[in-house]
C-alpha positions as CSV (number, residue, x, y, z in Angstrom):
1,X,76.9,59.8,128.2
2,X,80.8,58.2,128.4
3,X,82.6,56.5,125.7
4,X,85.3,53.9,126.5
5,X,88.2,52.9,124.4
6,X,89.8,49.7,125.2
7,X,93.0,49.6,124.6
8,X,93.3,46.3,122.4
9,X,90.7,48.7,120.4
10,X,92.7,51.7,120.4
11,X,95.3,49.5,118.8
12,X,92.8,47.6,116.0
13,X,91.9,51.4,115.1
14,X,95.4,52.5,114.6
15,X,96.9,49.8,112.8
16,X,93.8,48.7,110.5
17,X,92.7,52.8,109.7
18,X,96.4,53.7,109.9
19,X,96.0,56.6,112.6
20,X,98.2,58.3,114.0
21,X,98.4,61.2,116.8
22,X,95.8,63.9,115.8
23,X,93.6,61.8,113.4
24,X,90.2,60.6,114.3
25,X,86.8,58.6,114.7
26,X,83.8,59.5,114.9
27,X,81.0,57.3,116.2
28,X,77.4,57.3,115.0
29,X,74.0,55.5,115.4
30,X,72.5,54.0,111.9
31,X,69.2,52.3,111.5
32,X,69.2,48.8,110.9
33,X,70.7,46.6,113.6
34,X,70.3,46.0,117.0
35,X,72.6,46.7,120.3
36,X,71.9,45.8,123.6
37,X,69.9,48.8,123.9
38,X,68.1,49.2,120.4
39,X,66.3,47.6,118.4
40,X,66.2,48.7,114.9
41,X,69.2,50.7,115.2
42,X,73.1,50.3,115.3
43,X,76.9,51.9,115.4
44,X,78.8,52.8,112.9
45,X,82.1,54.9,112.7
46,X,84.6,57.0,110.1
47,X,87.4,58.7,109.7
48,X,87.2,61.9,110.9
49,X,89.5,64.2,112.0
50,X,88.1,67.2,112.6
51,X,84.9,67.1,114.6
52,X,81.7,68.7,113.0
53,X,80.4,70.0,116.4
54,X,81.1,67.3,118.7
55,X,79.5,66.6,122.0
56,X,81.4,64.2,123.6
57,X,85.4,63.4,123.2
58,X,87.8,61.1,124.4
59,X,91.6,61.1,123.6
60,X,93.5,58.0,123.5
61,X,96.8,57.4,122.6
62,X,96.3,60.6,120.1
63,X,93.8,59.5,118.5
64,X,90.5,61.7,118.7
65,X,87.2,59.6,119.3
66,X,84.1,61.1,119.2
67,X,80.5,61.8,118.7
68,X,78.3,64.2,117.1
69,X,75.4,66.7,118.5
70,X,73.5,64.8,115.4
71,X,74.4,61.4,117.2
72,X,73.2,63.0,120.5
73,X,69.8,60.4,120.3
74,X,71.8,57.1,120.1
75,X,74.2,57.8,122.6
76,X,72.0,59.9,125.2
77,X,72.2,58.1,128.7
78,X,74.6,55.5,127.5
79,X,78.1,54.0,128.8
80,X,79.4,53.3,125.2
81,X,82.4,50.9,125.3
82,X,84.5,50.0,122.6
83,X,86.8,47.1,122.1
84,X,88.3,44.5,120.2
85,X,86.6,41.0,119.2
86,X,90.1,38.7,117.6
87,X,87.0,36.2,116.5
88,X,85.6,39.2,113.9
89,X,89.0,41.0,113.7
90,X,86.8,44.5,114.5
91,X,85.7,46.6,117.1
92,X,82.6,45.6,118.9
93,X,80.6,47.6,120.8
94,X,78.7,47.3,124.0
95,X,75.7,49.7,125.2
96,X,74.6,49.7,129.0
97,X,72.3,52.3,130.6
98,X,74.0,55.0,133.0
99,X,71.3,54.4,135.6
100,X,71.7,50.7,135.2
101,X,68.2,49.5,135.3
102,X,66.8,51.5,132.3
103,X,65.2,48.8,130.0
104,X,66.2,49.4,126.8
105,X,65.1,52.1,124.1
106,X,62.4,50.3,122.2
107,X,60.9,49.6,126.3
108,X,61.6,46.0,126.2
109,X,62.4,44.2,129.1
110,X,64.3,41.6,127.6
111,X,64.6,40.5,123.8
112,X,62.2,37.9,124.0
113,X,59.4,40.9,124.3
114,X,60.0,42.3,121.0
115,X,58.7,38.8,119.2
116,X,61.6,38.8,117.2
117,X,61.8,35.4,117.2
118,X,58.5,34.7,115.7
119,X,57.9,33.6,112.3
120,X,55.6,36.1,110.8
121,X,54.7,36.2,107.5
122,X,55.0,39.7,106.3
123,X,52.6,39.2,102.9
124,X,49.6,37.9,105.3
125,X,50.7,39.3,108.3
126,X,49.5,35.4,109.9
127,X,51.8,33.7,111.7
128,X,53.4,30.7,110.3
129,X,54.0,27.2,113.0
Protein backbone atom coordinates (compact mmCIF):
# COMPACT_ATOMS: atom_id res chain seq x y z
CA UNK A 1 0.00 0.00 0.00
CA UNK A 2 1.69 3.74 -0.89
CA UNK A 3 -0.12 6.94 -1.21
CA UNK A 4 1.20 9.74 -3.42
CA UNK A 5 0.67 13.34 -3.12
CA UNK A 6 1.41 15.45 -6.03
CA UNK A 7 2.42 18.47 -5.36
CA UNK A 8 -0.07 20.68 -7.51
CA UNK A 9 -2.46 18.51 -5.02
CA UNK A 10 -0.72 19.28 -2.01
CA UNK A 11 -1.36 22.81 -3.03
CA UNK A 12 -5.44 22.43 -4.14
CA UNK A 13 -5.65 20.86 -0.55
CA UNK A 14 -4.11 23.68 1.27
CA UNK A 15 -5.60 26.56 -0.33
CA UNK A 16 -9.26 25.20 -1.06
CA UNK A 17 -9.52 23.35 2.83
CA UNK A 18 -7.35 26.08 4.22
CA UNK A 19 -4.60 23.70 5.89
CA UNK A 20 -1.88 24.51 7.30
CA UNK A 21 1.20 22.55 8.97
CA UNK A 22 -0.22 19.93 11.41
CA UNK A 23 -3.81 19.63 9.98
CA UNK A 24 -5.00 16.73 7.94
CA UNK A 25 -6.83 14.36 5.40
CA UNK A 26 -7.92 11.42 5.60
CA UNK A 27 -8.66 9.20 2.70
CA UNK A 28 -11.44 6.55 2.49
CA UNK A 29 -13.21 4.11 0.10
CA UNK A 30 -17.25 4.70 -0.30
CA UNK A 31 -19.62 2.62 -2.25
CA UNK A 32 -20.89 3.94 -5.25
CA UNK A 33 -18.48 4.80 -7.96
CA UNK A 34 -15.87 3.27 -9.80
CA UNK A 35 -11.89 3.70 -9.96
CA UNK A 36 -9.65 1.97 -12.04
CA UNK A 37 -9.71 -0.74 -9.77
CA UNK A 38 -13.38 -0.96 -8.43
CA UNK A 39 -16.32 -1.25 -9.60
CA UNK A 40 -19.05 -0.23 -7.31
CA UNK A 41 -16.86 1.60 -5.06
CA UNK A 42 -15.00 5.00 -4.82
CA UNK A 43 -12.65 7.73 -2.75
CA UNK A 44 -13.57 10.08 -0.62
CA UNK A 45 -11.66 12.37 1.90
CA UNK A 46 -12.12 14.80 5.19
CA UNK A 47 -10.69 16.88 7.37
CA UNK A 48 -9.04 15.19 9.89
CA UNK A 49 -6.47 16.04 11.94
CA UNK A 50 -5.91 13.59 14.27
CA UNK A 51 -5.86 10.07 12.89
CA UNK A 52 -8.36 7.41 14.44
CA UNK A 53 -5.87 4.60 14.17
CA UNK A 54 -4.21 5.08 10.99
CA UNK A 55 -2.41 2.53 8.92
CA UNK A 56 -0.65 4.30 6.47
CA UNK A 57 0.70 8.14 6.53
CA UNK A 58 2.43 10.46 4.40
CA UNK A 59 3.61 14.03 5.31
CA UNK A 60 3.71 16.69 2.83
CA UNK A 61 4.36 20.04 3.18
CA UNK A 62 2.80 19.68 6.93
CA UNK A 63 0.03 18.42 6.07
CA UNK A 64 -0.90 14.82 7.46
CA UNK A 65 -2.54 12.52 4.78
CA UNK A 66 -3.82 9.39 5.62
CA UNK A 67 -5.78 6.30 5.87
CA UNK A 68 -7.65 4.29 8.25
CA UNK A 69 -7.31 0.48 9.50
CA UNK A 70 -11.23 0.72 8.60
CA UNK A 71 -10.09 1.81 4.94
CA UNK A 72 -7.56 -1.04 5.03
CA UNK A 73 -10.03 -3.05 2.17
CA UNK A 74 -9.98 -0.24 -0.52
CA UNK A 75 -6.51 0.58 -0.27
CA UNK A 76 -4.93 -3.00 0.36
CA UNK A 77 -2.26 -3.70 -2.54
CA UNK A 78 -2.74 -0.36 -4.08
CA UNK A 79 -0.30 2.61 -5.29
CA UNK A 80 -2.88 5.41 -4.47
CA UNK A 81 -1.88 8.71 -6.21
CA UNK A 82 -3.38 11.86 -5.68
CA UNK A 83 -3.33 15.01 -7.80
CA UNK A 84 -4.76 17.87 -9.31
CA UNK A 85 -7.34 17.91 -12.45
CA UNK A 86 -7.47 22.36 -13.37
CA UNK A 87 -10.41 20.91 -15.77
CA UNK A 88 -12.65 19.87 -12.37
CA UNK A 89 -10.76 22.27 -10.04
CA UNK A 90 -10.29 18.89 -7.46
CA UNK A 91 -8.19 16.23 -6.65
CA UNK A 92 -8.40 13.15 -8.79
CA UNK A 93 -7.31 10.04 -7.98
CA UNK A 94 -5.64 7.18 -9.71
CA UNK A 95 -5.53 3.41 -8.45
CA UNK A 96 -2.89 0.92 -9.94
CA UNK A 97 -1.98 -2.55 -8.53
CA UNK A 98 1.43 -2.93 -6.63
CA UNK A 99 2.21 -6.13 -8.54
CA UNK A 100 1.20 -4.45 -11.76
CA UNK A 101 -0.77 -7.11 -13.43
CA UNK A 102 -3.50 -7.66 -10.78
CA UNK A 103 -6.84 -7.24 -12.72
CA UNK A 104 -8.86 -5.28 -10.87
CA UNK A 105 -11.13 -6.00 -7.64
CA UNK A 106 -14.45 -6.95 -9.08
CA UNK A 107 -11.89 -9.62 -11.45
CA UNK A 108 -12.44 -7.96 -14.57
CA UNK A 109 -9.98 -7.83 -17.10
CA UNK A 110 -10.99 -4.78 -18.68
CA UNK A 111 -14.33 -2.60 -18.28
CA UNK A 112 -15.89 -3.90 -21.16
CA UNK A 113 -16.35 -7.40 -18.95
CA UNK A 114 -18.50 -5.94 -16.43
CA UNK A 115 -21.46 -5.28 -19.17
CA UNK A 116 -21.70 -1.99 -18.00
CA UNK A 117 -22.40 -0.67 -21.08
CA UNK A 118 -25.47 -2.68 -21.69
CA UNK A 119 -28.87 -1.48 -21.60
CA UNK A 120 -30.68 -3.61 -19.26
CA UNK A 121 -33.82 -3.11 -18.12
CA UNK A 122 -33.91 -3.43 -14.36
CA UNK A 123 -37.98 -3.94 -14.06
CA UNK A 124 -37.76 -7.02 -16.56
CA UNK A 125 -34.38 -7.81 -16.25
CA UNK A 126 -34.54 -8.25 -20.60
CA UNK A 127 -32.36 -6.44 -22.39
CA UNK A 128 -33.43 -3.52 -24.39
CA UNK A 129 -31.64 -3.05 -28.40
Amino acid sequence: MKLIITDAASRWFRDEMGLEPGNGIKFYGKTYGQTEVHHGFSQGFTREDKPVDPILEVKKDGINYHIDSLDEWFFKDLITTVDYDPQADGPVFHFQHEDGDTPDVAGFVNDADDHSDNKSDASTGASQH
